[in-house]
N, C-alpha and C positions, 0 to 999 in steps of 0.2 A: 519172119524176122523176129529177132526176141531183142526186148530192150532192158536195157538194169534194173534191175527192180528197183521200185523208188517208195518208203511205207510212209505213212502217216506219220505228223509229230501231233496228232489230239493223242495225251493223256488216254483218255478210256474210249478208244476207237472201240474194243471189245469193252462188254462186261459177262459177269461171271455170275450165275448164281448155283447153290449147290440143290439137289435133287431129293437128298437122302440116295441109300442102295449104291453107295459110292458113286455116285454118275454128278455130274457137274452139266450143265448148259450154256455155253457160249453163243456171244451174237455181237452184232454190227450195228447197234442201237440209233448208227446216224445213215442208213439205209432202209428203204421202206418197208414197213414192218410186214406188209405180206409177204414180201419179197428174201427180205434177212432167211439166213441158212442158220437154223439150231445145228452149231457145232456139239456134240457132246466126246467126255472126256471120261472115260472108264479104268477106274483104279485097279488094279489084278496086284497078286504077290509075288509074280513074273515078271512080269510087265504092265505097263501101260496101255490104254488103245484108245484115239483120237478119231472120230469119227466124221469124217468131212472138214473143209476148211476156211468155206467163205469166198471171200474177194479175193482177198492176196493183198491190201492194198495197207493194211497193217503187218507187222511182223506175227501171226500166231504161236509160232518156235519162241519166241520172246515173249510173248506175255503168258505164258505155258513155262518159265522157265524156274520158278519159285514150287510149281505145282506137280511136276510131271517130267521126269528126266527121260528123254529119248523116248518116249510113247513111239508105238506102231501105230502106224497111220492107214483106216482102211477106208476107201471110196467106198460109198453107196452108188454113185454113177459121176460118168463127167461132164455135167454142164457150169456154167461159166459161176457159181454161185456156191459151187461147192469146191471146185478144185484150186481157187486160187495162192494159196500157199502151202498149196501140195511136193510145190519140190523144196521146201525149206524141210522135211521129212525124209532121215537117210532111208529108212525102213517104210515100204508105201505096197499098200495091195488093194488090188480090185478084179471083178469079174474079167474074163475073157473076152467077154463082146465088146468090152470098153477099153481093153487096153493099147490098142491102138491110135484109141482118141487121146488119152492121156500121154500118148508120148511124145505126140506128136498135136498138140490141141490147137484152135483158130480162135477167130473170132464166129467163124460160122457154123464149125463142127460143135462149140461149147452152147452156141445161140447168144451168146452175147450179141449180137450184131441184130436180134429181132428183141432181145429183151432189156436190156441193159441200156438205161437213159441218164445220161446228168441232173434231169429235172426229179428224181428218184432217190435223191436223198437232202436230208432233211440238214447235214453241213455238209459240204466237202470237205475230203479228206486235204487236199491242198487246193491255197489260190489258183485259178486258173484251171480246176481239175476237166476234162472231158472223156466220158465215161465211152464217147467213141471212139478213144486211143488207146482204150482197153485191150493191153492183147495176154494171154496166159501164156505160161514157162513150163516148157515141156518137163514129163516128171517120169518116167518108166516106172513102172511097180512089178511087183511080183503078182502072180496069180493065186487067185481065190475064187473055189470053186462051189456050185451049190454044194451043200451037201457037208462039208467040210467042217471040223470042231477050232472054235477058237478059244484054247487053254489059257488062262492069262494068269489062273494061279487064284483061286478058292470059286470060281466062277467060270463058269463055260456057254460059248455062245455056238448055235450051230446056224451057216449060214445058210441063210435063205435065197434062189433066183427071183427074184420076183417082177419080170419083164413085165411092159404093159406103157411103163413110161418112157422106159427108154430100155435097149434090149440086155441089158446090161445092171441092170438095176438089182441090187439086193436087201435085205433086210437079215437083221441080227435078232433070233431067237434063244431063249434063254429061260430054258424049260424051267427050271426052279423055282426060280419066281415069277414067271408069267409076264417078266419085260419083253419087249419086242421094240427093237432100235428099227422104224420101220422107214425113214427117212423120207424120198417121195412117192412113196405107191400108197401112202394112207396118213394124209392130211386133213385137215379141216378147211373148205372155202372149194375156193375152184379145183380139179383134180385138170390137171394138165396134163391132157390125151392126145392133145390136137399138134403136139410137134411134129416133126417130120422122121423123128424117130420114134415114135411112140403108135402101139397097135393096141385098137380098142379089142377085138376078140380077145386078145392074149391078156392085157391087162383086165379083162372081164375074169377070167379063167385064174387069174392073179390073185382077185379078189375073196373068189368063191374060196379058195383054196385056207387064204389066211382067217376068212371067216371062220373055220371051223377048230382055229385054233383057241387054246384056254386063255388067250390074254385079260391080264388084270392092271397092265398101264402099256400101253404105248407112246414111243417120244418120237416123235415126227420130223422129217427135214422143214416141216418151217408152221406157224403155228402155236398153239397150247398145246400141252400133253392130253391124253385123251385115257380116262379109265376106259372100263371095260362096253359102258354101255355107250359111250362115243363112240367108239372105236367101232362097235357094230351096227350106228347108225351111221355115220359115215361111209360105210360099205353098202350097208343095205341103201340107202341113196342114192348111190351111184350104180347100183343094180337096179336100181327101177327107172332111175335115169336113161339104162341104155335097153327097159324092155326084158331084163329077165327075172327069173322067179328068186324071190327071198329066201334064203336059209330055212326050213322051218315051216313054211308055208306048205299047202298043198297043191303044190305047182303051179298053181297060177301066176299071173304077172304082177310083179307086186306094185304097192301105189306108193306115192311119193307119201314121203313123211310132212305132218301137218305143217312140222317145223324145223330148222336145219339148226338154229340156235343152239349150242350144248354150251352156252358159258354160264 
């Protein structure tokens, strides 16, 4: 069933702060903060690219409308925190393994229905809000493939698969300067493996892989940004977490970090 989309009347449901490197950071600042999706917004001299979308529960297309005319819109994955005003985006792309979820999305397929609680933000968005009558508005997008260049005009990103979380999952590399739009396969805090879509082998195999990469900032789907040397404790963490060997090491199992704190 889909219902009219109904948005927020708070003023700054989003705010906005800029990055440097042309990139911009959006968020849902009355949403819990583990929780909130770092939207980011990438300026090209082609175009636009809008990365992820939140809730839905604000207008994004509208407070994007002073900043960003017509941005291409590309899914990192679709769970219920990223795609929610994904169909307010004429132009929308995502992996193959996911695009059938996005066209057709639930409450179940997005996980809204195991994550998403009213007691989980900090105002509601309206009187009377109940974050269990949450449902997403189907969006069909085009496809994007690993592998694939994204031109936007002085700046190219080449897309990463990066399964693990969800089968569907990618990341935006951007070999020039060492950014990696790496959304949720490398976060800071709990790495969430444990869904019903998400495979630890493969997002093990996910990890090793983006280790090896020359990153010097990664911007994460939710989170602080992470230089270069988060970015590799973070991995490395989660590779000892699950028993395999460190990057670098001499095979062995590597051992947890003293300390997981990078702020």
């Amino acid at each position: 069933m889909i219902v009219p989309t109904r948005y927020t009347e708070i003023p700054d449901w989003f705010a906005q702060e800029d990055l440097g490197y042309g990139i911009s950071r959006i968020y849902e600042p009355y949403y819990r903060e583990d929780y909130r999706c770092n939207i980011y917004l990438v300026k090209g001299k082609f175009f636009d690219i809008v990365i992820d979308t939140g809730l839905g529960l604000g207008s994004l297309k509208n407070f994007l409308r002073y900043t960003s005319r017509d941005p291409v819109l590309i899914m990192s994955h679709a769970h219920y925190d990223h795609i929610g005003s994904a169909h307010e985006f004429e132009r929308r792309m995502i992996h193959p393994a996911e695009a059938d979820l996005i066209a057709l999305p639930t409450r179940e397929n997005t996980y809204a229905d195991l994550l998403l609680a009213t007691e989980d933000f900090i105002q509601l968005p309206w009187d009377g809000y109940d974050a269990s009558q949450w449902l997403p508005t189907p969006a069909p997008c085009d496809l994007l493939m690993g592998s694939d260049i994204l031109d936007i005009g002085g700046r190219r990103f080449e897309v990463m698969h990066t399964p693990g979380h969800s089968a569907g999952s990618i990341c935006l590399w951007e070999q020039k300067t060492g950014i990696l739009i790496c959304a949720d396969t490398v976060y800071e805090g709990e790495i969430f493996d444990h869904l019903p879509c998400s495979h630890i082998p493969t997002y093990v195999q996910t990890m090793k892989r983006l280790r090896k990469l020359p990153v010097k900032l990664a911007l994460p789907g939710h989170g602080p940004l992470l230089d270069n040397v988060q970015f590799e404790s973070v991995i490395d963490g989660y590779l000892a977490l699950k028993g395999e060997p460190i990057p670098g090491d001499t095979g062995r199992l590597g051992e947890l970090p003293a300390s997981t704190d990078h702020s």
